[in-house]
C-alpha positions as CSV (number, residue, x, y, z in Angstrom):
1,X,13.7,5.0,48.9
2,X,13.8,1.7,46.6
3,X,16.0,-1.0,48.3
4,X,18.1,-2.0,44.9
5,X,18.3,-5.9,45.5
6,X,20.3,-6.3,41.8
7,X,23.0,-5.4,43.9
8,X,23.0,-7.9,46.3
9,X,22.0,-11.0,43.8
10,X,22.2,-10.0,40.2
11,X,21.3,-13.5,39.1
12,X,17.7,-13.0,40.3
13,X,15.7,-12.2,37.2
14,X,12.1,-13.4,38.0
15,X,10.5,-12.2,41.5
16,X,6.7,-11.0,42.7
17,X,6.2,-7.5,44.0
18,X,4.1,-5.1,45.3
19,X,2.9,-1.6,43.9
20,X,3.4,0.9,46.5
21,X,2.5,3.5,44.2
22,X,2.4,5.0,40.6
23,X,3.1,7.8,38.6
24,X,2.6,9.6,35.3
25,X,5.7,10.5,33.0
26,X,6.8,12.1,30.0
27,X,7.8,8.6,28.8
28,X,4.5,7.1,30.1
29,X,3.1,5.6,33.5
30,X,5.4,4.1,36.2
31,X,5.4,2.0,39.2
32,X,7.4,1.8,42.4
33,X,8.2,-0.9,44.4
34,X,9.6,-1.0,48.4
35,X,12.5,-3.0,46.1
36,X,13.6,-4.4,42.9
37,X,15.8,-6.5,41.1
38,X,15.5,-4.6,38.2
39,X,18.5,-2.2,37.1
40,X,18.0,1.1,36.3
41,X,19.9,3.2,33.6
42,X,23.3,4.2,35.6
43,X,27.1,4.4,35.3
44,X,27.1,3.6,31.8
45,X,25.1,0.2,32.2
46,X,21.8,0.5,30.1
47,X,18.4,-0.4,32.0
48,X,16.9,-3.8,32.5
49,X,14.3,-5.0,30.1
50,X,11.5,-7.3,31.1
51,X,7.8,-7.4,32.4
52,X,6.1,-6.5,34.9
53,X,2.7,-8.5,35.2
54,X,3.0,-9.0,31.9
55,X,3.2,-5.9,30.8
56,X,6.7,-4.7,28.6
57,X,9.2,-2.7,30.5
58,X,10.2,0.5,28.3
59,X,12.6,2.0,30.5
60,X,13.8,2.2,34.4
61,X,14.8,5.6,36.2
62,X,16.5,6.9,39.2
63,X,14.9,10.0,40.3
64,X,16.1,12.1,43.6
65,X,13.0,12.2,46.0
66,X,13.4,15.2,48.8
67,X,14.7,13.1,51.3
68,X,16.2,9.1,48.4
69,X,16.8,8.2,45.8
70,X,13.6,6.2,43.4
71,X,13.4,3.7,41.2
72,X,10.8,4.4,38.3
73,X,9.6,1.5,36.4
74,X,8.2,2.7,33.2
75,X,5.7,0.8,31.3
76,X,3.9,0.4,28.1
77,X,0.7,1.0,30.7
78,X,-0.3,0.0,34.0
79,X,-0.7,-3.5,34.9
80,X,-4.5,-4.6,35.9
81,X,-3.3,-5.9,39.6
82,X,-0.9,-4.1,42.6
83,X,0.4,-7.7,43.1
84,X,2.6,-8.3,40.3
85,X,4.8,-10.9,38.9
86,X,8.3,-9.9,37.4
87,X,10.5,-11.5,35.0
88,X,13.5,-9.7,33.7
89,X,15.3,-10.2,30.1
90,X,17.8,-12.7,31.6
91,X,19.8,-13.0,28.7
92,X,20.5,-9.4,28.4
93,X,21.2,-8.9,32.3
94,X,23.9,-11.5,31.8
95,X,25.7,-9.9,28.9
96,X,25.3,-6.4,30.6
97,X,27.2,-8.2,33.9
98,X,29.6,-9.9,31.2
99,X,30.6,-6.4,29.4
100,X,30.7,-4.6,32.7
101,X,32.8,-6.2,34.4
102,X,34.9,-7.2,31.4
103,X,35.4,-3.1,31.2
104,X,36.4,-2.8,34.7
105,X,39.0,-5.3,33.7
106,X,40.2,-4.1,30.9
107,X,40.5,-0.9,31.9
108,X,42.4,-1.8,35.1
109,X,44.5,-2.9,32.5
110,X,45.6,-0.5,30.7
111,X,47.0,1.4,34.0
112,X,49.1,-1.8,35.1
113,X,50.6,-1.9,31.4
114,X,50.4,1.3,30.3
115,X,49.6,3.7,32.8
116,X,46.5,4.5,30.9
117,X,43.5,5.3,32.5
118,X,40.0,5.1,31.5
119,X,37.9,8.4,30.8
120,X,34.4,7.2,29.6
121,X,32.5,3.9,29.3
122,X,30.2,3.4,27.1
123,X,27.9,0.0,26.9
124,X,26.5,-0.1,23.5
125,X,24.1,-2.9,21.6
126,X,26.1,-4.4,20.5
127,X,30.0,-3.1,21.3
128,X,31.0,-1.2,23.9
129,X,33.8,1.4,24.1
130,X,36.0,3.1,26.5
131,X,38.1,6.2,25.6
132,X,41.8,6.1,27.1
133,X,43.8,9.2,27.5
134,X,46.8,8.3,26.0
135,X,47.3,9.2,22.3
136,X,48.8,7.1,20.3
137,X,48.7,3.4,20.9
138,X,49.7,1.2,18.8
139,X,48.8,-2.6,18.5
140,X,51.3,-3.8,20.3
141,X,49.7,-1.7,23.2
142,X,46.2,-3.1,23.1
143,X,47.7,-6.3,22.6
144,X,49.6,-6.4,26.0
145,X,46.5,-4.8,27.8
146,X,43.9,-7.4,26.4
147,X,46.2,-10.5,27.0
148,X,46.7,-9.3,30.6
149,X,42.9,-8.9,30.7
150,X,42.3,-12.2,29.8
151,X,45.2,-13.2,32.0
152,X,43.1,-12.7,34.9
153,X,40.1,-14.0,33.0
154,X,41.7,-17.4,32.6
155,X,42.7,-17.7,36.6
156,X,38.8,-17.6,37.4
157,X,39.1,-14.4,39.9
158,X,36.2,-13.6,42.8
159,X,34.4,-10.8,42.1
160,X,32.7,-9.5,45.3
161,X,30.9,-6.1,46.1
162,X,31.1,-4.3,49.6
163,X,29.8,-1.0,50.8
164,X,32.5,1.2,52.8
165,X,32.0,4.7,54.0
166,X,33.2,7.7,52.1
167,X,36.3,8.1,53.9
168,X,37.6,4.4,53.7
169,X,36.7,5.0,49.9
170,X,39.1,8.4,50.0
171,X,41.9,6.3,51.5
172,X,42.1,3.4,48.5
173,X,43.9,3.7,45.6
174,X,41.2,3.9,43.3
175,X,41.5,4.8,39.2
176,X,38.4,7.3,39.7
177,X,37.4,10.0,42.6
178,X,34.2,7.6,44.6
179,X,30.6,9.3,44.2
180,X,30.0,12.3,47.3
181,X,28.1,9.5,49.4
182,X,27.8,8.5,52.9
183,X,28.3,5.0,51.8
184,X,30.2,3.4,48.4
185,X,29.5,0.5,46.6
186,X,32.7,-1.1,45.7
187,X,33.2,-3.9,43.7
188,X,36.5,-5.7,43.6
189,X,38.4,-7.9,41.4
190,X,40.4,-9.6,43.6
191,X,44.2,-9.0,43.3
192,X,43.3,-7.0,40.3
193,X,41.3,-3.7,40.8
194,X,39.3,-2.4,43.5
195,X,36.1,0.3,42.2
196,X,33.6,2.2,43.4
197,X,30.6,1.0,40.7
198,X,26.4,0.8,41.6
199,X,26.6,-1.8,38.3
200,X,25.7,-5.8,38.1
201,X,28.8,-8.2,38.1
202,X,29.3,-12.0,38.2
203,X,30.5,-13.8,40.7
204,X,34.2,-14.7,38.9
205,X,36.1,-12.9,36.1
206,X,36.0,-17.0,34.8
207,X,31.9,-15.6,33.7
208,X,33.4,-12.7,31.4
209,X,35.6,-15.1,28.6
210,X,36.9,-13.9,26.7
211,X,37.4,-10.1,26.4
212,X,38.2,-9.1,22.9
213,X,39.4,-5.7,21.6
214,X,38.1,-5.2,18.4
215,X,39.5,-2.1,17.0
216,X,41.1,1.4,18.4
217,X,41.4,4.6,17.1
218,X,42.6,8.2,18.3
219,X,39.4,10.1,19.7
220,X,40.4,13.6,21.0
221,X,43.4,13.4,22.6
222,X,43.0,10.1,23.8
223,X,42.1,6.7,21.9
224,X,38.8,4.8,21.8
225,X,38.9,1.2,21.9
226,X,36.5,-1.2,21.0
227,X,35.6,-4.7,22.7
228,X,33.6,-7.5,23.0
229,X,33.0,-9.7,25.9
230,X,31.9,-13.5,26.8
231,X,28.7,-14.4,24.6
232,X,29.7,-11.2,22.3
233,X,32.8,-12.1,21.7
234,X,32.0,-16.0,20.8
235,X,29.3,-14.4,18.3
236,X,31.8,-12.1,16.9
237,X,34.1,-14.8,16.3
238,X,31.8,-17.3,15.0
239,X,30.6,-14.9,12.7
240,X,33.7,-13.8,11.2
241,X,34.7,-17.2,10.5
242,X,31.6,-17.6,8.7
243,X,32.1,-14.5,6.6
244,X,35.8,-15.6,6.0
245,X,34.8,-18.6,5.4
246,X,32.7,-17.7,2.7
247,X,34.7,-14.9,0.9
248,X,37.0,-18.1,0.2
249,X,34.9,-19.8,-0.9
250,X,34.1,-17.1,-3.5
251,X,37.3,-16.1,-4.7
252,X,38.3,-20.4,-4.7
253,X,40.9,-19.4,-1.7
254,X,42.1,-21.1,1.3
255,X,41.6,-19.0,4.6
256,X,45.7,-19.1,4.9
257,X,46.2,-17.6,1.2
258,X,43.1,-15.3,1.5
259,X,44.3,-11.9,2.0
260,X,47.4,-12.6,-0.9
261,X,44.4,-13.4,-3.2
262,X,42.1,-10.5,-2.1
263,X,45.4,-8.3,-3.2
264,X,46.1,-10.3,-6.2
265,X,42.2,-9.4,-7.2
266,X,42.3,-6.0,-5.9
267,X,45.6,-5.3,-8.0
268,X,44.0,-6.9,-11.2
269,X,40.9,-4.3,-11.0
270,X,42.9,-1.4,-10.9
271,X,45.3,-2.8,-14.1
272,X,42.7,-3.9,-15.9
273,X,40.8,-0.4,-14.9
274,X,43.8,1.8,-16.4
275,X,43.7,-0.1,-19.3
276,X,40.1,0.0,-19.6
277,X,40.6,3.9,-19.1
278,X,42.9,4.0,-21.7
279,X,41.4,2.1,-24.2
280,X,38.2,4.2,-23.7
281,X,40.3,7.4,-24.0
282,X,41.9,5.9,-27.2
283,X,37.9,5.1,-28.4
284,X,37.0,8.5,-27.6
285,X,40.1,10.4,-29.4
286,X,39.5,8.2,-32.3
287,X,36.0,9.0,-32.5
288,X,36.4,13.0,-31.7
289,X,37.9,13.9,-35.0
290,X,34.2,12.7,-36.7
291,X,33.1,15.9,-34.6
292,X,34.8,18.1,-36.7
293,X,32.2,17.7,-39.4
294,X,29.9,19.7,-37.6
295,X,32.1,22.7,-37.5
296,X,31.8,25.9,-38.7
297,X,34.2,28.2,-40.9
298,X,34.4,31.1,-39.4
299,X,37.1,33.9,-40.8
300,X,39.4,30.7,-41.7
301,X,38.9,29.0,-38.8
302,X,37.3,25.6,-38.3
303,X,35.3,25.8,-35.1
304,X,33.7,23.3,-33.3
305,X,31.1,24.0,-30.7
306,X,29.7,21.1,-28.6
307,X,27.7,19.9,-25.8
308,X,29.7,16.8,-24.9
309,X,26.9,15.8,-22.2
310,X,28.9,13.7,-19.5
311,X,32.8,13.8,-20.4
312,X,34.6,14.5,-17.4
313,X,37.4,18.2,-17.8
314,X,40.0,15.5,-17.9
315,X,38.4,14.4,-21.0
316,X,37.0,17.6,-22.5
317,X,40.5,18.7,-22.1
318,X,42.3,15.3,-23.9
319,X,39.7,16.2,-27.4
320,X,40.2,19.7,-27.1
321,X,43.9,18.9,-27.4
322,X,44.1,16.2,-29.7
323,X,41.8,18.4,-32.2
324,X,43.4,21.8,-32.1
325,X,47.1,19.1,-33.2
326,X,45.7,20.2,-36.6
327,X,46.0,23.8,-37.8
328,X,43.2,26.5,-38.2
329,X,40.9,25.0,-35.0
330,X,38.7,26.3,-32.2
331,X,37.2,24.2,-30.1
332,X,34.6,25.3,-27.8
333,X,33.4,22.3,-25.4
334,X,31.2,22.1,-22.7
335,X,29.8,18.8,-20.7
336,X,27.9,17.6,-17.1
337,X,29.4,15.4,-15.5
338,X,29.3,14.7,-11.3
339,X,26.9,17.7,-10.8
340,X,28.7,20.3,-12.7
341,X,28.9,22.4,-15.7
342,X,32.9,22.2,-17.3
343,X,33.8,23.9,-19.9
344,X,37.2,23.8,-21.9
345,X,38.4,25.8,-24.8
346,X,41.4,25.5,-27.1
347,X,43.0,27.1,-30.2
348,X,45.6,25.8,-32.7
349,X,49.0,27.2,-32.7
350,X,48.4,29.1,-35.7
351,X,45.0,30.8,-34.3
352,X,45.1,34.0,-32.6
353,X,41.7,34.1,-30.9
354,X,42.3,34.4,-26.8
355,X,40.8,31.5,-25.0
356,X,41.4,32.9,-21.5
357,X,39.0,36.1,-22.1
358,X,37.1,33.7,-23.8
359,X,36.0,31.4,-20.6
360,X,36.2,34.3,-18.6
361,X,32.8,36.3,-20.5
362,X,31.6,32.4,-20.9
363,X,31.7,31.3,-17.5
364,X,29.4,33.4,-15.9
365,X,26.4,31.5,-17.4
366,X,27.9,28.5,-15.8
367,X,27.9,30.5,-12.0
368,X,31.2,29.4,-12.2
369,X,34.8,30.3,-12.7
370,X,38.2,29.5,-14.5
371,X,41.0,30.7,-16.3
372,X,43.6,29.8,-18.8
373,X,46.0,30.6,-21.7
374,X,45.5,32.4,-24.9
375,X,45.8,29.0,-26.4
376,X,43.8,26.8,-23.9
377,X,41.3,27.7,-21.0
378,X,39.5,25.5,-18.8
379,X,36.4,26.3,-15.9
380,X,33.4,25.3,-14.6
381,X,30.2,25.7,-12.0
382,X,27.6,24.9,-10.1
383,X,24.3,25.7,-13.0
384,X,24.6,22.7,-15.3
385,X,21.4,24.0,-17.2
386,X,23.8,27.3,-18.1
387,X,26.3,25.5,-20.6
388,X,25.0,25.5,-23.5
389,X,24.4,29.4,-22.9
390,X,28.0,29.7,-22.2
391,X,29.2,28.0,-25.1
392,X,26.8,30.4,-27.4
393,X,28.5,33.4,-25.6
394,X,31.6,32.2,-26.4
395,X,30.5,31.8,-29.9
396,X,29.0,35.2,-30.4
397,X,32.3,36.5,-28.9
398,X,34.3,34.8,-31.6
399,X,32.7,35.9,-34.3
400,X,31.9,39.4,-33.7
């Protein structure tokens, strides 16, 4: 068995050891120590990083020997002497013991204000999560639950660990079942929340400042929430000034007035983009008459067939009606545009020809489908290199 000192002193982060023995895994070779400061990958805390003897940690295991539990300490290979000197990432032990225990917090929480409990926890990167099963919260909810967090943030709580037997574990009021062990780690928050966790905590809830939830949304039949912790959390912040910051800067906006001017701009582009739209679709109807030039009399009938490459059906359909305004037309159009063949016919009032059957025997070149009126028929399909094939089935059919 490995004696786990991280949970006695979790500010330790550089200590000398002894190889007892190594081993050969899947992820490469390991060494075991009698014990180790080093934290392996449990209870939703990732594994330490660091060296050992120089050589870069890749990842730490728990393993179940016959008669304890080991630590494996796998490693980019195997360091050239048994005596070796440690050094673990200090920084990212501290934020791990930061986010940890901020979760424990938060999560006791959300029970004393909302009788919510906790039903994963998940310590990511760079955010961690916990899913709540209560569905839905709304901001007023995380709201009260972070600023009672940070309540007992601000009043610089102990936070102390103690091992107690499995049946003095049963008897406390706990928010989760303790491990089947002869012994359980808990680790309290005093006045707060009393856990069974094998994780790394500071010494006061004054270490984890501030805990920050950063968003929430409904995740099964619960709701995941998003937060930040101490040196996290200052990051975050700092950085999101910066990017406010500069966004006003862009647009020539105070901070205060930033988000009326981001709508003021945002409600500008979508004017000026409907009257773009409709100045292009003036342009276009203008321009589509010229088309008629290159149509062809057929029985009395002036029709028009054309490949109109990229128009959307929206403005295949807009021609196709503006043209057939005059009498005597058929207009058979076809186009790609977003990936697909479209295809729209149309007829003047005082044409008889059947657009519907038309598209229908067209269509098929297209792998598609549609449907329609005598007078107008629209469809489309997946084979863009099949429309001009469709339109010269629809032409043979009109003319035969």
């Amino acid at each position: 068995m490995t004696k786990r000192l991280y949970l006695e002193d979790p500010y330790v982060t550089s200590f000398d050891a002894e190889i007892i023995e190594t081993r050969q895994t899947d992820e490469g070779p390991a060494v075991i120590f009698e014990q180790t400061y080093f934290y392996p990958e449990s209870g939703g805390q990732p594994f330490d990083l660091g060296t050992i003897g120089g050589v870069p940690i890749t990842q730490i295991q728990i393993i179940e020997d016959a008669d304890a539990d080991t630590i494996l300490h796998v490693l980019e290979r195997l360091p050239e002497s048994s005596h070796v000197h440690c050094k673990i990432d200090a920084p990212r032990r501290h934020d791990h013991m930061q986010q940890h225990a901020g979760q424990h917090i938060l999560s006791a929480a959300f029970v004393h204000e909302l009788d919510a409990d906790t039903t994963s926890f998940h310590l990511g990167a760079t955010v961690s999560t916990i899913d709540i099963d209560q569905s839905p919260l709304t901001r007023d909810d995380i709201e009260r639950a972070e600023k009672a967090a940070n309540t007992v943030v601000r009043r610089a709580v102990p936070i102390r660990s103690r091992f107690v037997t499995a049946d003095e574990a049963r008897s406390l009021k706990l928010r989760k079942p303790p491990p089947e062990s002869d012994e359980v780690r808990m680790v309290e928050i005093e006045g707060f929340d009393d856990q069974p966790c094998c994780g790394t905590h500071p010494r006061s809830s004054a270490e984890i400042s501030p805990i920050v939830v950063r968003s929430f949304e409904k995740y099964k039949d619960g709701t995941r929430v998003e937060f930040l912790c101490g040196e996290r959390a200052l990051v975050d912040y700092r950085d999101t000034v910066a990017r406010i910051r500069s966004i006003a800067s862009v647009l020539s906006s105070s901070e205060t007035e930033l988000v009326d001017t981001a709508t003021k701009l945002q409600n500008d582009r979508k004017s000026m983009g409907k009257e773009l739209g409709k100045l292009k679709s003036q342009a276009l109807l203008a321009d589509a008459e010229s088309w008629m030039d290159a149509a062809r009399d057929v029985g009395g009938r002036s029709v028009l067939v054309k490949h109109a490459r990229e128009l959307g059906p929206g403005e295949l359909r807009s021609v196709a009606q503006k043209l057939v305004e005059k009498p005597d037309r058929v207009i058979l159009l076809g186009s790609v545009a977003d990936g697909r063949a479209h295809l729209v016919f149309a007829r003047s009032d005082n044409t008889d020809a059947d657009m519907g059957a038309l598209l229908r025997e067209a269509v098929d070149a297209v792998d598609g489908r549609g449907g329609g009126s005598p007078q107008m028929a629209q469809g489309g399909g997946a084979n863009t290199d099949g429309v001009a094939d469709a339109l010269d089935v629809a032409m043979k059919r009109l003319v035969s």
